[in-house]
N, C-alpha and C positions, 0 to 999 in steps of 0.2 A: 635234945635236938633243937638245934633252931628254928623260930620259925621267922619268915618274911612277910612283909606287909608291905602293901602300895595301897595307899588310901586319894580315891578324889573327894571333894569338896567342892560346896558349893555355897557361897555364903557373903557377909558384908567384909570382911576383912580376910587378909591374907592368911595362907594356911600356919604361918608360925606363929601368929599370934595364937596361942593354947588359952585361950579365955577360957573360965569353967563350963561355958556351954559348948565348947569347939567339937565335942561330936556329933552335935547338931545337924552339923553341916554337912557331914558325912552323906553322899551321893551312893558309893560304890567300894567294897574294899575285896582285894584280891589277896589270899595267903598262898604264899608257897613253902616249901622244904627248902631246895634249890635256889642259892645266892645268885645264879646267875639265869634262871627263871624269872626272877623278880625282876631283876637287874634289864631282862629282856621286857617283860611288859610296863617297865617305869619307861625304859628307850621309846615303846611305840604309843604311849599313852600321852609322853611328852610331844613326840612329833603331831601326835593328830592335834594337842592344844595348841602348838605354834601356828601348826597353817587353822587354826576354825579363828584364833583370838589374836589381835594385830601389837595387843601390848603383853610384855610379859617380864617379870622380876623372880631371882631366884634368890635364896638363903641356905650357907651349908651344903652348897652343890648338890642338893634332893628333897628340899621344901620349893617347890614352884608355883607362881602363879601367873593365870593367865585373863586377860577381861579386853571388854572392848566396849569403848567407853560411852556406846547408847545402851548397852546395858543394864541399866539401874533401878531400882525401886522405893517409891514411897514409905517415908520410913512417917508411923503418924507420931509418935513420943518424942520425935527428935522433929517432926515438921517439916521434914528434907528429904530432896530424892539420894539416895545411897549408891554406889559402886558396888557392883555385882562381882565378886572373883572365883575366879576355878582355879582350884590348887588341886596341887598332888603331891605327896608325902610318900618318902619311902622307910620305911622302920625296920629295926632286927629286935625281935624278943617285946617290941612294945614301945623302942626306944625310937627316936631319931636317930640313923644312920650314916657315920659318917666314912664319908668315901677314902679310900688309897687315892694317894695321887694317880696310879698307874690305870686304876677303875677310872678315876673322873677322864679319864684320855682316852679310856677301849669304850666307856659306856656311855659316858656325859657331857662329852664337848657339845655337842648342841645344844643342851641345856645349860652349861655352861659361860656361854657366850652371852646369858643372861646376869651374870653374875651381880648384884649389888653388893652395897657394903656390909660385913659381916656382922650377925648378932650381938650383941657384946653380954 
């Protein structure tokens, strides 16, 4: 059985960057059976981050993040205040998943419209 994942975050960098600490950052993660369960709570989990966070960058049409830009903190090793960002991740099996086109147009056009340039 598969299982699904939507993971939020919460942390100094974007949720693609997988640094070996990156589930650190981990805030909240929801598992489902159901592809299109998930698929329904990455839809409403992304829309509440567009209208609370005024920027927002995506990767893979289901790694997103969202910040706004007085959020930041004191970082003392580095000496610097830092960017705060909330991401969210959708995964199958563990993995980063990647969408059908025909998903990213019933499930992810608002997320979408975030689009930057792709991973390489």
């Amino acid at each position: 059985m598969t299982e699904w994942t939507i993971i939020k975050t919460k942390g100094e960098y974007e949720p693609w960057w997988f640094f070996e600490d990156w589930e650190e950052t981990i805030l909240d993660r929801f598992r489902f059976n159901e592809k299109e369960e998930a698929f329904k709570k990455y839809k409403i989990v992304a829309e509440e981050m567009i209208q609370n966070y005024p920027h927002h960058a995506l990767k893979k049409q289901v790694l997103f993040a969202a910040w706004n830009e007085e959020e930041i903190e004191y970082c003392e090793d580095c000496e610097d205040d830092i960017q705060t960002f909330h991401g969210l991740i959708l995964m199958e099996d563990g993995k980063v998943y990647t969408p059908e086109p025909e998903e990213v147009n019933t499930w992810f056009s608002e997320v979408a419209a975030f689009e930057t340039k792709p991973i390489d």
